[in-house]
C-alpha positions in Angstrom: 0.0 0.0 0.0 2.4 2.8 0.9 3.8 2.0 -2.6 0.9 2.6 -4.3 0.5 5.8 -2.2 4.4 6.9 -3.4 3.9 5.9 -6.9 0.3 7.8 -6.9 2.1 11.2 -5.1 5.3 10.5 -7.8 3.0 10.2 -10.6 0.3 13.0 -9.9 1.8 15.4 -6.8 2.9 18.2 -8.2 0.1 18.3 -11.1 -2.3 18.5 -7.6 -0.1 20.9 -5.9 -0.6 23.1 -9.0 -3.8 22.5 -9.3 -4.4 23.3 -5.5 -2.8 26.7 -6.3 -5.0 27.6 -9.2 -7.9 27.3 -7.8 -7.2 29.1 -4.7 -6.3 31.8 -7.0 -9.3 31.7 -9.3 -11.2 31.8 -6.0 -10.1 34.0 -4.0 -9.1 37.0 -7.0 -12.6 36.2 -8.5 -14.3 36.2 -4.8 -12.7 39.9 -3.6 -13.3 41.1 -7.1 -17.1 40.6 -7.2 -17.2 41.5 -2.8 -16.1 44.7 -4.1 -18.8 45.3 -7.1 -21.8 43.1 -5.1 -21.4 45.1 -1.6 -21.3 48.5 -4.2 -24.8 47.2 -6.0 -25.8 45.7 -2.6 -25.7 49.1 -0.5 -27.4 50.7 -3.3 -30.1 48.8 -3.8 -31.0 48.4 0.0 -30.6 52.1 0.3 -33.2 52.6 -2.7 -35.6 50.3 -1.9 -38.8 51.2 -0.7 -39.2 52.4 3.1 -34.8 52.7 3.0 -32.9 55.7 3.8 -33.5 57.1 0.3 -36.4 55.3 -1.7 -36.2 55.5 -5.5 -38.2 53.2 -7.2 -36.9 53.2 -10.6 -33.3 52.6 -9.8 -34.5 49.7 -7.3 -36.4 48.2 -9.5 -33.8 48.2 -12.7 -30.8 47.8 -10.7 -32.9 44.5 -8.9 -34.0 43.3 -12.6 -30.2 43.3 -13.8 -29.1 41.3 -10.5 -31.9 39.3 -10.7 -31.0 38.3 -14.8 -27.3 37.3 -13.9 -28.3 35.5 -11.1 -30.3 33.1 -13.1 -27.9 32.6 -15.8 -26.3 28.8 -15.6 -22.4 29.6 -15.3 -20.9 27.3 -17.9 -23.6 29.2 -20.3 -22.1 32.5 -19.1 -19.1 31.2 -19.4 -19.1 30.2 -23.3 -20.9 33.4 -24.0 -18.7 36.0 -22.4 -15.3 34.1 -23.9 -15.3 36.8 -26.8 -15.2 39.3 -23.9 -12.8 38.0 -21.6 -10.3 37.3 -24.5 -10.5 41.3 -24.9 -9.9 42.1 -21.2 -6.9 39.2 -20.1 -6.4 38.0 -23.5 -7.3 34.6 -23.3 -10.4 32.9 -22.6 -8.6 29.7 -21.1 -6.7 28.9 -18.4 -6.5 30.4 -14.9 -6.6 34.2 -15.6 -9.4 33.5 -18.6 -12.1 32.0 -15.9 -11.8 35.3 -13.3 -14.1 37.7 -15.2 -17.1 35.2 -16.0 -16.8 34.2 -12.4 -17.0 38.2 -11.2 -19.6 38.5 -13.3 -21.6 35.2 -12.2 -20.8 36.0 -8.4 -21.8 39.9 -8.2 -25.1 39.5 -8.3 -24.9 37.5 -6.2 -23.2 39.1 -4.0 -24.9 42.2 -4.0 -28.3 40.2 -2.8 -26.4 38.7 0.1 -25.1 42.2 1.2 -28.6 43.4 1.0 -30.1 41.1 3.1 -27.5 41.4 5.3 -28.1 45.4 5.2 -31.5 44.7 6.0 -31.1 42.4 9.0 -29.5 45.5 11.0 -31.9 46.7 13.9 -33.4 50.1 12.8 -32.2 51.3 16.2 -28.8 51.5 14.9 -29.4 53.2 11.8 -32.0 56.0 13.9 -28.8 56.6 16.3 -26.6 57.0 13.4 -28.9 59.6 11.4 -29.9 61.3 15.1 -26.1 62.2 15.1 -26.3 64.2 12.1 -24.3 61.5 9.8 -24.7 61.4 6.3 -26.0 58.9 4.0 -22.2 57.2 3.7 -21.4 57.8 7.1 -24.6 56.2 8.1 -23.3 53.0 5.9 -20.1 53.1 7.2 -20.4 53.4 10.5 -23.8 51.8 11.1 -24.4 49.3 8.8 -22.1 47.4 7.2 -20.3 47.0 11.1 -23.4 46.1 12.3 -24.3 43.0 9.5 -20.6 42.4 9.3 -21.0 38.8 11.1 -23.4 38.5 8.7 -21.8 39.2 5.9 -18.9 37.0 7.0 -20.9 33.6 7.2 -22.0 34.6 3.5 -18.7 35.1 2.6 -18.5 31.1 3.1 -21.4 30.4 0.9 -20.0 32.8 -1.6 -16.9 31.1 -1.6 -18.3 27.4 -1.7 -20.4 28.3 -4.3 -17.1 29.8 -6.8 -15.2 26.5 -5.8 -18.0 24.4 -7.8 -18.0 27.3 -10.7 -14.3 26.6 -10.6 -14.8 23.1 -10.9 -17.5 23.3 -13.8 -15.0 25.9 -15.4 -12.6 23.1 -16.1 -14.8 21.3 -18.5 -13.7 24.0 -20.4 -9.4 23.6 -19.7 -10.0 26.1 -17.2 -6.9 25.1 -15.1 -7.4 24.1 -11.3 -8.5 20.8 -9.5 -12.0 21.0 -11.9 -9.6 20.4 -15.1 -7.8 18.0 -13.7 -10.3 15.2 -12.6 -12.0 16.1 -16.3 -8.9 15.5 -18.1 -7.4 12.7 -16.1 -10.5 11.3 -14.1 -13.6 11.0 -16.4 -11.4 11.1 -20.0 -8.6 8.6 -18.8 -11.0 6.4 -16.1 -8.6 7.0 -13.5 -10.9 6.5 -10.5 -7.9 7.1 -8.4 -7.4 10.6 -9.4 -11.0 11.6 -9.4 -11.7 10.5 -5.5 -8.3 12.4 -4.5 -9.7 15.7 -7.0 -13.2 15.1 -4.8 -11.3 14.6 -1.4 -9.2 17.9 -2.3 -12.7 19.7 -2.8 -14.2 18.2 0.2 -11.4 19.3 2.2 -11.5 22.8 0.9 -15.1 23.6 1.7 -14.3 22.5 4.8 -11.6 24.7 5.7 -13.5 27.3 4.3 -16.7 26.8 6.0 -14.9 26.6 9.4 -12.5 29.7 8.7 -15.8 32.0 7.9 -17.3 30.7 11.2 -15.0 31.4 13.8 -14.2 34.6 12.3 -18.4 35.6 12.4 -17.8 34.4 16.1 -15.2 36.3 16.8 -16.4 39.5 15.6 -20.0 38.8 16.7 -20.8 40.9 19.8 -24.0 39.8 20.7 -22.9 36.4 20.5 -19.5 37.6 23.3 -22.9 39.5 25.4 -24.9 36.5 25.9 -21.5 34.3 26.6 
């Protein structure tokens, strides 16, 4: 048995190390990207929709439509469909860097509906003693609520992130790079069973670090959760 194991690790270790490495960086430069854009369309639309700090109907209700359309668009559709684009902003639409802007683009929206629930969970307390201090509209997001739903927004951070590991994955039926490509190209088109429980193992293992990162950082920065303890 150990053998088998050396022969396996001699035979397909580094090829797993690297891909390992790019998927972590498909996910996590694809992830931060679209945190950035999604808490952006997220703020905005909880700020404009109706009964918020500053209601405008229109804006809500286009900006939620566009959200709403790239939400429901299958990612290995998008990701055919935008290759014409992403070869004109990385120039490729392969490999490692050619998957990031088809996953931004899947994850944004959603994103942006994650941060605006989390927006909305705030107690309307904190947003009244905010405003009651004279603190502007950005002030009042800055200070008030994105602190406020920040556990929040952490333990959706983890769903966020499990979710781009399986686009990632899907992404390599198309040579995308990462552990997805490599249990296509070696575990379904070669039968290698061996490699494709390990590429499955490796993915396992990753949602679970993920999952248990996110947490205890929610905990940590939790204070109602420190009160009642």
């Amino acid at each position: 048995m150990p053998s088998v194991v050396t022969e396996f690790i001699e035979e397909y270790g580094k090829l797993l190390g690297q891909g390992v490495v790019d998927t972590l960086v498909m996910l996590i430069v694809s992830t931060a990207i679209a945190y950035v854009i999604g808490t952006v369309l997220g703020v905005v639309l909880y700020l404009t929709a109706p009964g918020s700090l500053r209601p405008m109907r229109v804006l809500n209700a286009v900006l939620g439509w566009v959200v709403n359309i790239g939400r429901s668009l299958p990612f290995i559709i998008l990701l055919v469909s935008l290759m014409p684009v992403t070869s004109a902003l990385v120039g490729t639409s392969s490999g490692v860097r050619g998957v990031i802007p088809p996953l931004v683009v899947s994850t944004a929206p959603f994103v942006a509906r994650m941060i605006e629930q989390s927006l909305a969970e705030v107690p309307r307390a904190s947003v009244e003693a905010a405003e009651a201090c004279g603190a502007s509209i950005p002030r009042v997001v800055i200070s008030a609520l994105l602190p406020e739903a920040l556990p929040s927004i952490v333990r959706g951070v983890s769903i966020t992130l499990i979710a781009v590991l399986g686009y990632t994955a899907i992404a390599g039926a198309v040579g995308a790079g990462g552990i997805g490509d490599i249990a296509i190209r070696y575990g379904y088109y070669r039968y290698d069973d061996e490699v494709m429980i390990v590429t499955v193992v490796l993915l396992i293992v990753l949602v679970q670090i993920i999952q248990s990162v996110c947490d205890f950082i929610a905990r940590k920065i939790d204070h109602r959760s420190q009160a009642e303890a």
